[in-house]
Steps between C-alpha positions, in 0.01 A plus 500: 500500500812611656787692297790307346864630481463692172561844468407711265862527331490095522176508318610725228799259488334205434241646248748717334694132472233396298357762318848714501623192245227569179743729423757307362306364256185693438690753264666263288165283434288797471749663232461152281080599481542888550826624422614809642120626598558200800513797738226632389278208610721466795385838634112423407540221687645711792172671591319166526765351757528765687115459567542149557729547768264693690256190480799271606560649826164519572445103463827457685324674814149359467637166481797469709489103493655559105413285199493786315212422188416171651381623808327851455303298185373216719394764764383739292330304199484143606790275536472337103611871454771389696595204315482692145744794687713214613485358134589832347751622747694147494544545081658824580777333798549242222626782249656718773727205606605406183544798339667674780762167508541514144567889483726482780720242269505747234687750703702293639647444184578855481787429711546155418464446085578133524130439647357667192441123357347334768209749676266198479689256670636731766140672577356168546787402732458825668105440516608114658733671764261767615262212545721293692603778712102532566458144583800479734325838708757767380243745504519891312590723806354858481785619595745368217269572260506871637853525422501377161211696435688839580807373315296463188295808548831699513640350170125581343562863698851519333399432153228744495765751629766415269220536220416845655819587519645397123168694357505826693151707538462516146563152410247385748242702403537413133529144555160494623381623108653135371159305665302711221731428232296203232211410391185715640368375781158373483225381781615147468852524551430716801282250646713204399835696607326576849383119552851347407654789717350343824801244513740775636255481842507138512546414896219719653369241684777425732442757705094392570752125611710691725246597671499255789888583598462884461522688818187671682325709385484367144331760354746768582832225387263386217445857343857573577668246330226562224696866483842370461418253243300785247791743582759237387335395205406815371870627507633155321246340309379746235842648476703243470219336252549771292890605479553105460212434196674870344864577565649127450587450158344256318530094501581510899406231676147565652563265784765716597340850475614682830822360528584594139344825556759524798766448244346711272519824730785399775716199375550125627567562865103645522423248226625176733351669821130513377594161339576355807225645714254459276616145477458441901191705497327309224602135681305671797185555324516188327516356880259731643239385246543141551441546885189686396432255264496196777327702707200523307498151464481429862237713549254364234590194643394584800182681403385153293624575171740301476662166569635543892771315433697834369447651816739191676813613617795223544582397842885559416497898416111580566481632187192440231686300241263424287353858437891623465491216239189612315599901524825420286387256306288690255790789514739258341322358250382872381891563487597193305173562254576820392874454440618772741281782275448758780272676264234201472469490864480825555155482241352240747487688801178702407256296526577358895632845606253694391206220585645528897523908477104512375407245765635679808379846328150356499472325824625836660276711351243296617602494854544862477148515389354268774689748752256756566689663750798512254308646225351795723829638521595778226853288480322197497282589198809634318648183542222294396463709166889442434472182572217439201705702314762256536325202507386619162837588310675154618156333312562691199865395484417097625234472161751692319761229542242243432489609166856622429660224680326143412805316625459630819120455518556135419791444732336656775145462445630102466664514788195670683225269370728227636486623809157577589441155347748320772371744782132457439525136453747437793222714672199289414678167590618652835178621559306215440710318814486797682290837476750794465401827619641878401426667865487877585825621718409697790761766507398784736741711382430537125272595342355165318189488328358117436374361179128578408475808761517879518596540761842472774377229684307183468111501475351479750409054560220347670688186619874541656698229573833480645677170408756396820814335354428144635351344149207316706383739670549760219261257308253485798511867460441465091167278587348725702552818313347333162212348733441927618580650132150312404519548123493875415695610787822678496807322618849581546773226651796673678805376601811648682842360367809339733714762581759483190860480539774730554694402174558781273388549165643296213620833226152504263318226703121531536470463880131482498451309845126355399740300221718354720238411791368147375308478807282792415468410133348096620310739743306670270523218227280302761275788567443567122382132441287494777342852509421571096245264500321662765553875412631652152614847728814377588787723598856389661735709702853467588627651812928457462634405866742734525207760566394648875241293629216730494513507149213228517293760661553719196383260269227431710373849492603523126224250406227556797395125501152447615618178636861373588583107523806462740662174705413557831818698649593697202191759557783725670637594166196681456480879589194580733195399340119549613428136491088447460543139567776232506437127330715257659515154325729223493647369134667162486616566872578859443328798687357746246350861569297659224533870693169721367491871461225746444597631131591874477624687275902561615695795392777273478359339191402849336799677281 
């Protein structure tokens, strides 16, 4: 895929928008569970995220098309993987845009007291605008969130400075003894202290949604803005975690931790500025997630799972109103339910945030694994051990929370079960009118490694054929290649995309182009129908149109057919091949060649 607009700085911008926000209120709801050990878990915590970036950056490479979860679990596991990621990563955009709203409410009221009585009513009216503003095509710009980003980040910068500063040497290094002051620490409130900890690296999965807009080459902007974010949060999140859950006297208002910490150390002028830009910066996350939100709703929708409608955009703006409708929704009602208590939705988040995090840790490591090129490397091996190591401490804190947190196992395990119940139903139905196939992407320039191989590239088939985009002949084409697979046979259906269009990128939109080209899902819809009751070896492949035309030839050689069913004209798209003999028959008025080769073993097919 070609390289969006997004630099590195604008990637860290938009991430750091997201994730850059937990701080706000992370210390004050960890300080009502943990008290002034918060840090503490905040630092454990660290280590794992820090590792989790470096898994991040690597989906945001390997799948350049984005859909962060959604799409490296189909691909990687099979796409009801996809669905559950979808399920768990949409229960954490729920949380993210409420929460964010409502905390952005509370300091707002920092500077203006009178709102103190109404948070409800005015983050649900802020929820309705941001919504509206959606729906009318007012989208998030990069660029603005950029700025507010660094505005923020400075007032985060100041207060740690301020703190610093008010201390001295001395006082710094002694306020680091308060997160061993209490109770001794035992196994279980380490464990339960590092699960609950994980909500201060909430938004990690932007960045695997940016991927489509970020510029060329995405692993070098990917790994970049991967940097930035772990320097930034390891200079504000811990610190200002613990100087806020240890210096601020008690019965402060945890919703207001940094900007009262501001006060604390500097006085209102640094109070009202983090107040302010935390405000903005919250609002921004809130909106971020809701676009991410919608987005994964169009894309289930248009991988079958669920109702198409939501992927419909109004003819007046062009915008999908009825997925903006469904991503606030939920949002609103969790903001209404829980009276404005920042704390309770802060103890939901584990079970959807962590569910997505051990999802995309898993389907990695298992294309990692499949990768044998990858895993000869001394780096490559080093990764692939972090990455179980990683894989491994995110499952320890998910079951944690299931235990420690049954509100959030029932909220979002609810929530989840609902889902895969709409998807997989909405699935069957659809499929029952229509076959839906999950193809393999060519992409030449990745490394991709198919489901059920070892290998790079596709086994090798006995039966090739290349559907044409005119629907009779394709199923002309379809009849003759499940007449040649004769039972047993190996048989893989290719077909090259329309050349996609020039529009850019929607900001977190899965641009997947096998999604949005209907004529190549009916295309292989027909072929499945037709072709598994001749041959249970069926394999699809999608060639995306904006790729150079010998690309066919590649796939060609990938696979090695021993025979290759073309319409009569389209045998050019073929690199040169010893042809043994050439069947030419006609199929409901349509020329068919059935092109034979003597089978060899090709090096092209061999890792």
């Amino acid at each position: 895929m070609r390289g969006g607009p997004l630099s590195w700085y604008l990637c860290w911008a938009v991430v750091f928008a997201d994730i850059g926000t937990s701080v706000y209120y992370v210390p004050g709801i960890l300080y009502g569970q943990f008290g002034t050990r918060s840090a503490l878990f905040v630092a454990m915590t660290l280590v794992a995220f820090v590792l989790l970036t470096i898994k991040y950056a690597e989906v945001a490479w390997r799948y350049p098309e984005g859909g962060g979860v959604v799409n490296v679990a189909s691909r990687a596991i099979h796409p009801f993987a996809g669905l559950l990621g979808g399920s768990f990563i949409l229960v954490d955009y729920y949380l993210t845009v409420a929460l964010s709203a409502l905390s952005g409410v509370y300091y707002l009221t920092v500077v203006a007291p009178a709102m103190d009585g109404i948070v409800v009513p005015v983050t649900v009216a802020a929820l309705v605008l941001l919504a509206l503003l959606n729906a009318f095509g007012i989208k998030e710009s990069a660029g603005t969130t950029a700025v507010i980003a660094v505005v923020a980040g400075i007032g985060q910068l100041a207060v740690v400075l301020a703190v610093a500063v008010s201390l001295g040497p001395v006082g710094i290094v002694h306020s680091f003894a308060a997160i061993f002051h209490g109770r001794p620490l035992t196994p279980i409130t380490l464990v339960t202290g590092f699960g609950a900890a994980f909500l201060a690296f909430s938004g990690l999965e932007t960045i695997a949604q940016l991927a489509p807009s970020m510029r060329e080459p995405r692993r070098r902007i990917a790994a970049q803005a991967m940097i930035a974010v772990v320097v930034t949060m390891c200079v504000t999140s811990p610190l200002l975690t613990l100087w806020s859950t240890t210096l601020l006297p008690s019965g402060q208002n945890p919703n207001q931790f940094i900007s009262l910490l501001g006060f604390h150390v500097a006085g209102p002028a640094l109070a009202d500025y983090v107040a302010v830009t935390g405000a903005l910066l919250l609002i921004f996350a809130s909106n971020t997630g809701m676009i991410g939100a919608y987005h994964v709703f169009i894309a289930l929708a248009r991988m079958g799972f669920l109702p198409r409608v939501l992927e419909q955009r109004n003819p007046w703006r062009g915008t999908p109103h009825w997925a903006i409708l469904l991503a606030v929704s939920v949002p609103v009602a969790l903001v209404v339910v829980s009276r404005g208590d920042a704390g309770t939705l802060g103890d939901l988040y584990a079970f959807g945030l962590l569910g997505a995090f051990i999802l995309t840790c898993l389907a990695l490591d298992i294309v990692r694994w499949r990768d044998h090129s990858y895993r000869r490397s001394r780096k490559g091996q080093a990764l692939f051990a972090l990455g179980i190591v990683t894989t491994v401490l995110v499952t320890i804190a998910w079951l944690t929370n299931l235990v420690a947190k049954p509100e959030a196992t029932l909220f979002g395990g609810g929530l989840t079960i609902l889902g895969l119940l709409v998807g997989i139903t909405t699935y069957y139905v659809s499929r029952s009118r229509e076959p839906i196939v999950f193809p393999f992407m060519h992409r030449p320039d990745l490394r991709v490694v198919p489901i059920g191989t070892g290998r790079r590239h596709l086994p090798e088939a006995d039966v090739l054929a290349i559907l044409p985009h005119d629907t009779s002949a394709a199923e002309a084409v379809v009849a003759a290649a499940a007449r040649a697979s004769d039972g047993d046979q190996r048989l893989v259906f290719l077909y090259r995309g329309e050349s996609a269009d020039a529009r850019e990128a929607e900001l977190l939109e899965v641009t997947d182009p096998y999604l949005v080209d209907r004529a190549a899902q009916v295309a292989f819809g027909r072929a499945e129908r037709a072709a598994r009751k001749a041959t249970r070896h069926r394999r699809y492949v999608y060639v995306p149109g904006n790729l150079r035309p010998d690309v066919i030839g590649e796939v060609w050689k990938s696979v090695f057919p021993r025979e290759t069913v073309v319409v009569d004209g389209d045998q050019g798209q073929l690199p040169p091949i010893a042809v043994d003999r050439v069947r030419r028959r006609y199929i409901d008025g349509y020329p068919i060649l059935q092109l034979v080769t003597r089978r060899l073993r090709h090096a092209a097919g061999s890792d």
